[in-house]
N, CA, C and O of each residue as an XYZ file, in Angstrom:
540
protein
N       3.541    -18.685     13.034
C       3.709    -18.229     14.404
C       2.945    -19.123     15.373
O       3.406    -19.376     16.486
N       1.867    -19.564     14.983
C       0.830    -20.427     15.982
C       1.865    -21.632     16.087
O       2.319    -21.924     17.194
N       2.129    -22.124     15.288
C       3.000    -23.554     15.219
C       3.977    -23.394     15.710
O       4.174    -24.449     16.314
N       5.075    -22.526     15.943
C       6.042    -22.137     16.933
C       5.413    -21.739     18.356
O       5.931    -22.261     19.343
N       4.510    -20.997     18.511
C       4.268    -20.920     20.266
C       3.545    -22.476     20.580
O       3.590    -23.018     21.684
N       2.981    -22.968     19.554
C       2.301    -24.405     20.511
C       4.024    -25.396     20.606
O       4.267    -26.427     21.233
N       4.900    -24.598     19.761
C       5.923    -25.899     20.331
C       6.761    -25.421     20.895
O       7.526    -26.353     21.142
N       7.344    -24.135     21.475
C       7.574    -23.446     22.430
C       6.821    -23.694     23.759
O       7.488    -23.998     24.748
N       5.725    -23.606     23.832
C       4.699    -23.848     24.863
C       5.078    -25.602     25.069
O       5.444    -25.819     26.225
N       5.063    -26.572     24.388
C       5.624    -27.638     24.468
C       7.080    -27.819     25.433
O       7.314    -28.881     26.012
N       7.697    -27.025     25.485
C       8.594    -27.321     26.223
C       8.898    -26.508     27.626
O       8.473    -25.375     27.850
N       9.551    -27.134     28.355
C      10.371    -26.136     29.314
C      10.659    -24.916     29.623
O      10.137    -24.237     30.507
N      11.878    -24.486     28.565
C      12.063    -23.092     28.653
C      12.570    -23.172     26.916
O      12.968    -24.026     26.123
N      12.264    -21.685     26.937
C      12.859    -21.198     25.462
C      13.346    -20.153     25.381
O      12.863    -19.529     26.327
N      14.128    -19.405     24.765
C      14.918    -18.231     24.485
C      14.428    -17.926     23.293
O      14.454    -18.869     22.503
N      13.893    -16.711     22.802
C      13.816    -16.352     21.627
C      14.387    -15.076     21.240
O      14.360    -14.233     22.138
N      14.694    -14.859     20.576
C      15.657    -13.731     19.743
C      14.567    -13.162     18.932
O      14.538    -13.788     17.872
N      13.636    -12.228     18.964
C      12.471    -12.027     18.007
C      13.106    -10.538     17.245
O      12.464     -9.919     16.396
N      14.302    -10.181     17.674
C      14.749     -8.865     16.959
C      14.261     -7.741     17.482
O      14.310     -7.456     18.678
N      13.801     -7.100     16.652
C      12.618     -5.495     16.817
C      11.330     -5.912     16.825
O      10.582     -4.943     16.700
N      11.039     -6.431     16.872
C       9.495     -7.322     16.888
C       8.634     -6.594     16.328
O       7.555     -6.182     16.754
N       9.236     -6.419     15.179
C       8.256     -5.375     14.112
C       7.087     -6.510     13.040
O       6.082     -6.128     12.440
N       7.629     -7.885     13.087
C       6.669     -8.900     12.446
C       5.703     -8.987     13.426
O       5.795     -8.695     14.618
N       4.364     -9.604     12.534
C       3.232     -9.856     13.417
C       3.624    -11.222     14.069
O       3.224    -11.358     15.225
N       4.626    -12.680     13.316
C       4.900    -13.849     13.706
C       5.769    -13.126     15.541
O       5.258    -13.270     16.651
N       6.958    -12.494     15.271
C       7.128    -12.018     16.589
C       6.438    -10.990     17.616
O       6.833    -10.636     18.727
N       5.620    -10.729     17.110
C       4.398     -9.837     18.005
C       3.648    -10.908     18.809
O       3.523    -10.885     20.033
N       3.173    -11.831     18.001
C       2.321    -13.320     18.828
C       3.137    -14.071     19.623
O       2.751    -14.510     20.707
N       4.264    -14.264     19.170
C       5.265    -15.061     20.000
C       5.265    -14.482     21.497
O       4.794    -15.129     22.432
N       5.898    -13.058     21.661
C       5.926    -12.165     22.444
C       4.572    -12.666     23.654
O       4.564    -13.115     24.800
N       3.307    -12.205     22.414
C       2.276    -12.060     23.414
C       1.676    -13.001     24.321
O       0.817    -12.883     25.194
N       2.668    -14.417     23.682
C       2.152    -15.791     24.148
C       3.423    -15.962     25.318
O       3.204    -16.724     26.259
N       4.458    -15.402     25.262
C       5.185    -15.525     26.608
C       5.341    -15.209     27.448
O       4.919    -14.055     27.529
N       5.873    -15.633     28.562
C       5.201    -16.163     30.344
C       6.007    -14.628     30.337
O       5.551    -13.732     31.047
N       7.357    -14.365     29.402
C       8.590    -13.426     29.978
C       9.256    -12.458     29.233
O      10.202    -12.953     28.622
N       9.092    -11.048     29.022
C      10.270    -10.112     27.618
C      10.848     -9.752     28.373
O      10.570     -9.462     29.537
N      12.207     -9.696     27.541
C      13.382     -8.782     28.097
C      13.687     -8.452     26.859
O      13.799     -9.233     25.914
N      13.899     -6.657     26.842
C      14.246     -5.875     25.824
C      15.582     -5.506     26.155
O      15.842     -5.392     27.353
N      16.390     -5.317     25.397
C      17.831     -5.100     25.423
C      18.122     -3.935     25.048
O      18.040     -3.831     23.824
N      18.656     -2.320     25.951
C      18.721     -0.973     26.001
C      19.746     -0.238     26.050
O      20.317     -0.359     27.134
N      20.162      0.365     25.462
C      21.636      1.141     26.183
C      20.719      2.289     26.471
O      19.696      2.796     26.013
N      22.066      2.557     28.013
C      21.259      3.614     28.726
C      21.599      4.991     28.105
O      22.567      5.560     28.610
N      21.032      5.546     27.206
C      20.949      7.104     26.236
C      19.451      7.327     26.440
O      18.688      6.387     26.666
N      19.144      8.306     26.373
C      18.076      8.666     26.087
C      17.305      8.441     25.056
O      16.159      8.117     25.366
N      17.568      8.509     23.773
C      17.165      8.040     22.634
C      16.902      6.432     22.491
O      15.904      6.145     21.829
N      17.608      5.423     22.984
C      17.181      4.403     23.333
C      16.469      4.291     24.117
O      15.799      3.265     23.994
N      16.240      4.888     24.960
C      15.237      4.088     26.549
C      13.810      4.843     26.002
O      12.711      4.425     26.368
N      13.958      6.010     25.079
C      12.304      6.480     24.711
C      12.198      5.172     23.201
O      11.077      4.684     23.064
N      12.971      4.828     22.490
C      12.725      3.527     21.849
C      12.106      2.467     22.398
O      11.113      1.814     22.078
N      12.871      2.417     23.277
C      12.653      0.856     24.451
C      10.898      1.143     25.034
O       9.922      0.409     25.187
N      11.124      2.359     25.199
C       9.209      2.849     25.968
C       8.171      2.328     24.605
O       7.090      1.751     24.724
N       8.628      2.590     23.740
C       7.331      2.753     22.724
C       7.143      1.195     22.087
O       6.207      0.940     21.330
N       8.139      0.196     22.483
C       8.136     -1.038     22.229
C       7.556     -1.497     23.136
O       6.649     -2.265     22.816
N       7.809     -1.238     24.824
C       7.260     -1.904     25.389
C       5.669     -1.725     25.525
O       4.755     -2.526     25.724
N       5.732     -0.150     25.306
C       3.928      0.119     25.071
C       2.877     -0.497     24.343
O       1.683     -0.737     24.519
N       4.161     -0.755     23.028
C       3.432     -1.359     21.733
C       3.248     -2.873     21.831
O       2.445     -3.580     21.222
N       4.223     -3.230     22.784
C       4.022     -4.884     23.010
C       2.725     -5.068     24.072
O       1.742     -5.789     23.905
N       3.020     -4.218     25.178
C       1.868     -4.001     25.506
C       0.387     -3.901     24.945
O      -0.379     -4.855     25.077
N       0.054     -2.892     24.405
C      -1.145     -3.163     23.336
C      -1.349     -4.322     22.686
O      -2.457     -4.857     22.706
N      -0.272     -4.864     22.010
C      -0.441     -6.262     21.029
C      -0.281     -7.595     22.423
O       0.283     -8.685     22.326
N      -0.891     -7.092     23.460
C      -0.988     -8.450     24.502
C       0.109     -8.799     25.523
O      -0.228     -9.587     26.406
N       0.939     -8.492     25.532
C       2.245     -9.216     26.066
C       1.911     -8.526     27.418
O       1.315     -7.454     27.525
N       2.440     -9.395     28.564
C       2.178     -9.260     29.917
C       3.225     -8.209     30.433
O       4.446     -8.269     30.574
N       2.224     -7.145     30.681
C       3.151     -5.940     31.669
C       4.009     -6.156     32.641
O       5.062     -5.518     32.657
N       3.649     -7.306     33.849
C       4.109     -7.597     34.710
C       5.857     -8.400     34.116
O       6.930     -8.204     34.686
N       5.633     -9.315     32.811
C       6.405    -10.053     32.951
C       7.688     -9.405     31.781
O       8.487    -10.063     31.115
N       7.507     -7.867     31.851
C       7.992     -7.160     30.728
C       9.917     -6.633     31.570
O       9.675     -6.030     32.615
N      10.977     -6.702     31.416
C      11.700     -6.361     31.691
C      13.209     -6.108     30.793
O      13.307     -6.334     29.587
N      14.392     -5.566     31.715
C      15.422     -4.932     30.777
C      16.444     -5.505     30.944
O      16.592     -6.419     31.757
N      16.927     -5.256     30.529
C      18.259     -5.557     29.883
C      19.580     -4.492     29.281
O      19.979     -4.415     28.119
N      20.074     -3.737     30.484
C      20.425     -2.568     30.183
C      22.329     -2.768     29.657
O      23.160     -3.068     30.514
N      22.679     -2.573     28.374
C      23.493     -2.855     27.907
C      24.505     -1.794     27.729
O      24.139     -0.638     27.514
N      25.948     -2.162     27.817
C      27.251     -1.220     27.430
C      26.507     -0.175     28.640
O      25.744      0.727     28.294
N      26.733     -0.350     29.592
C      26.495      0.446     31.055
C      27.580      1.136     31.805
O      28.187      0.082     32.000
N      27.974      1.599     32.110
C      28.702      2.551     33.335
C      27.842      3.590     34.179
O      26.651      3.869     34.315
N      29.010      3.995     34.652
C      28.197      5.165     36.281
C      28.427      6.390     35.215
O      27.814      7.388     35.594
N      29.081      6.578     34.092
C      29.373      7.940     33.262
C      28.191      7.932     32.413
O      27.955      8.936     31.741
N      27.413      6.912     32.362
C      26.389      6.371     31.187
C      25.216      7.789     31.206
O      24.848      8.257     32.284
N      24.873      8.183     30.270
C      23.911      9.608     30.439
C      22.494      9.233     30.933
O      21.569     10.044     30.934
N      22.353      7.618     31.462
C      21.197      7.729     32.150
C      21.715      6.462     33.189
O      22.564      5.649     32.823
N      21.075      6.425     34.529
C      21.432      5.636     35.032
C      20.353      4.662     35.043
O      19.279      4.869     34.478
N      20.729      3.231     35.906
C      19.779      2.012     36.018
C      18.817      2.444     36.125
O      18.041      2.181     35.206
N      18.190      3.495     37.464
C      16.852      3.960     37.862
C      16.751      4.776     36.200
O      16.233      4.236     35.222
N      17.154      5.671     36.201
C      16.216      6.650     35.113
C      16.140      5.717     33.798
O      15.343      6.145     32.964
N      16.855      4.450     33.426
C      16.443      3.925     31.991
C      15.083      3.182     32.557
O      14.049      3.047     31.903
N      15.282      2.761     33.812
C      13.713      2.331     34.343
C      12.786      3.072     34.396
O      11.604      2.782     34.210
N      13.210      4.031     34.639
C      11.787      5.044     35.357
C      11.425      5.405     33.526
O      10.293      5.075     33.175
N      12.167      5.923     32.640
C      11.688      6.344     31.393
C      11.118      5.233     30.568
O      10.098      5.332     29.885
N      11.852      4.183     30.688
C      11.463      3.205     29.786
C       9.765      2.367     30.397
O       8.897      1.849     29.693
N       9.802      2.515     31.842
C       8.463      2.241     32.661
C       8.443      0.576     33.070
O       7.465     -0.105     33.379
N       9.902      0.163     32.957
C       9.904     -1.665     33.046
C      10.970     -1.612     34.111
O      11.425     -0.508     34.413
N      11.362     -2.579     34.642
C      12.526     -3.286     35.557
C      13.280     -3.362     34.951
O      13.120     -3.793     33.809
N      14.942     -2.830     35.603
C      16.044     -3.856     34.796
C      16.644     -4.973     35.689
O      17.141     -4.947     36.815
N      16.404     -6.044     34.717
C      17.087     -7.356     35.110
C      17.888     -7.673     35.462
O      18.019     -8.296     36.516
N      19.111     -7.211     34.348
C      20.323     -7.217     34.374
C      21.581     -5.972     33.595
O      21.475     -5.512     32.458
N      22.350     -5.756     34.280
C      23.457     -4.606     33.488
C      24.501     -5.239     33.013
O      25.215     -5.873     33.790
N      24.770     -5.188     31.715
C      26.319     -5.599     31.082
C      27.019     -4.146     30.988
O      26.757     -3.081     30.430
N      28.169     -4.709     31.923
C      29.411     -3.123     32.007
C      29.562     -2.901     30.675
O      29.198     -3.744     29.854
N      30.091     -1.794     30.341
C      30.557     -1.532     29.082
C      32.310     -1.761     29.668
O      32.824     -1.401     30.727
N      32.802     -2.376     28.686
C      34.197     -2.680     28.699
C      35.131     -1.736     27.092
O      35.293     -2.171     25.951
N      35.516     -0.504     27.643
C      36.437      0.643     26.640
C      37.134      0.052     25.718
O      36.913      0.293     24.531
N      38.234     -0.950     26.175
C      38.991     -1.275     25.381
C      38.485     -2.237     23.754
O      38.779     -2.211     22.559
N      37.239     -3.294     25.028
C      37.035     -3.909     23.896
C      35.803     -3.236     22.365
O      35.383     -3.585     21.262
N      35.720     -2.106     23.355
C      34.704     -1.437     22.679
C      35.382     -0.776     21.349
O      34.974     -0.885     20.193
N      36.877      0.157     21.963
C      37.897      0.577     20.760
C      38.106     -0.226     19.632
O      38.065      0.169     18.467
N      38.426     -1.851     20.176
C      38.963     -2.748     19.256
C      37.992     -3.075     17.997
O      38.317     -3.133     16.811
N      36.420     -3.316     18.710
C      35.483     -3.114     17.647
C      35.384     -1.756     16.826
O      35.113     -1.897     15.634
N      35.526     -0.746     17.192
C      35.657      0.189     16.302
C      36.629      0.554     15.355
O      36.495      1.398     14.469
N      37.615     -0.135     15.598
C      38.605      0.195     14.603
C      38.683     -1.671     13.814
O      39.604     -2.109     13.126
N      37.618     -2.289     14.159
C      37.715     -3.078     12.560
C      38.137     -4.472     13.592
O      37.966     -5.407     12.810
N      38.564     -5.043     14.841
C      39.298     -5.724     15.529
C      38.485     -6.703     16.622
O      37.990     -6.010     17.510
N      38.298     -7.706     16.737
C      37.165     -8.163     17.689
C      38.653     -8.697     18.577
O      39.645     -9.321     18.202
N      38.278     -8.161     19.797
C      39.010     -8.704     21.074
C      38.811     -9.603     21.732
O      39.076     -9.572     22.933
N      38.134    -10.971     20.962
C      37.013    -11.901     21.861
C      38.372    -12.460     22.702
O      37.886    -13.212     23.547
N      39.839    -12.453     22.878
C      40.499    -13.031     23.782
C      40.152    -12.668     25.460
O      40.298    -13.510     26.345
N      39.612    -11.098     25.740
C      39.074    -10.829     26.643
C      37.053    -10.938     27.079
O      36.412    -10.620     28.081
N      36.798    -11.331     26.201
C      35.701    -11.295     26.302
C      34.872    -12.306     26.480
O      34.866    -12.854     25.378
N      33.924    -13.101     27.420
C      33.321    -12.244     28.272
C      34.456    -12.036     29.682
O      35.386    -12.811     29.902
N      34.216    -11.157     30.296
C      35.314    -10.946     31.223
C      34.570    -11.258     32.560
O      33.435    -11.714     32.427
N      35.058    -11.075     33.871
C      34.332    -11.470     35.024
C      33.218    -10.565     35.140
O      32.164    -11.060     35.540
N      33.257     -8.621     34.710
C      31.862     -8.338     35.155
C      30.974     -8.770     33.977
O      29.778     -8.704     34.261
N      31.303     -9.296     32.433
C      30.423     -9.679     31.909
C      29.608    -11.112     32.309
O      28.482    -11.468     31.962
N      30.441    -11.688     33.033
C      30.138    -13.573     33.004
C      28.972    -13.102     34.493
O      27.880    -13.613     34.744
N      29.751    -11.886     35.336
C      28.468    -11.557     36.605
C      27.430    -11.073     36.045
O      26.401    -11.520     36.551
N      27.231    -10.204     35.048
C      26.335     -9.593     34.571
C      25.097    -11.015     33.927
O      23.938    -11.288     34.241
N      26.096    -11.642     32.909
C      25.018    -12.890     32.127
C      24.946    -13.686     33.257
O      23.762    -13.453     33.502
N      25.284    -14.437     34.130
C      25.139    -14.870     35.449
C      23.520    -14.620     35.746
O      22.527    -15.336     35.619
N      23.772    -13.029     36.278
C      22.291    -13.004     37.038
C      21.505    -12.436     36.002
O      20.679    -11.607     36.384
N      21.550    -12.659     34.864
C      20.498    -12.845     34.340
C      19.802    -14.266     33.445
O      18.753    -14.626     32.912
N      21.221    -14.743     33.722
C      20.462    -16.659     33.583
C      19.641    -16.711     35.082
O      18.713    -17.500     35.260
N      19.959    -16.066     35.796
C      19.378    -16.654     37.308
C      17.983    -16.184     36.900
O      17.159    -17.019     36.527
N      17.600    -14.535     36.969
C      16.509    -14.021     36.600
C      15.678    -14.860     34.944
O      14.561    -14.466     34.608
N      16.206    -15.662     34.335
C      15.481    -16.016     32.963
C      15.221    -17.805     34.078
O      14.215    -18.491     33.902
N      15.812    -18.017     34.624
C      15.347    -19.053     35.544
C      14.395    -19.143     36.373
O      13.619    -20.092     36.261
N      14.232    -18.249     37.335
C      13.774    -17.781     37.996
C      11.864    -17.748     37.469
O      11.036    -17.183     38.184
């Protein structure tokens, strides 16, 4: 883990994919970066998940300020909205990816629809959140 953040820290920018950050190698990574974004669907049961990660990343070092969301498969029908996955989860959201039905069906019955996918509110959604990972 030390040898990955000094060469992470070596560069520019980096993206890391650390999973559930249940390893201690992705716990340090975490705690050594400028930026988290946790990735949530807005349910309840996720956003009290999303709280106890960010708490826990919290404790293991990682910067409160630079802690944010990523609120995924979203709508206005969604059982929590932007504010309340914020207000429960206790972080900012960054960015919302719509939830799109159809392509959601197609995955469930065994079928990836990538001919529609990403679509314009997904490409707006990853959009401003390349802007915000820029930023």
């Amino acid at each position: 883990a030390t040898a990955l953040i000094r060469d992470v820290r070596a560069t520019t920018r980096t993206v890391a994919d650390v999973g559930t950050a249940a390893f201690p190698a992705a716990r340090e990574a975490i705690a050594a970066a400028d930026r988290t974004l946790v990735v949530v669907t807005p349910d309840a049961y996720a956003a009290a998940a999303a709280r106890e990660l960010v708490t826990s990343l919290a404790r293991s070092g990682a910067a409160a300020d630079g802690t944010a969301l990523v609120v995924n498969r979203w709508s206005r029908r969604a059982e929590l909205s932007l504010r309340g996955v914020a207000r429960v989860v206790g972080a900012p959201v960054a960015a919302a990816v719509k939830t799109d039905p159809r392509t959601a069906d197609a995955l469930a019955n065994g079928r990836a629809d990538l001919e529609r996918w990403p679509g314009r509110a997904h490409e707006r959604a990853l959009q401003r959140l390349v802007e915000e990972l820029a930023s």
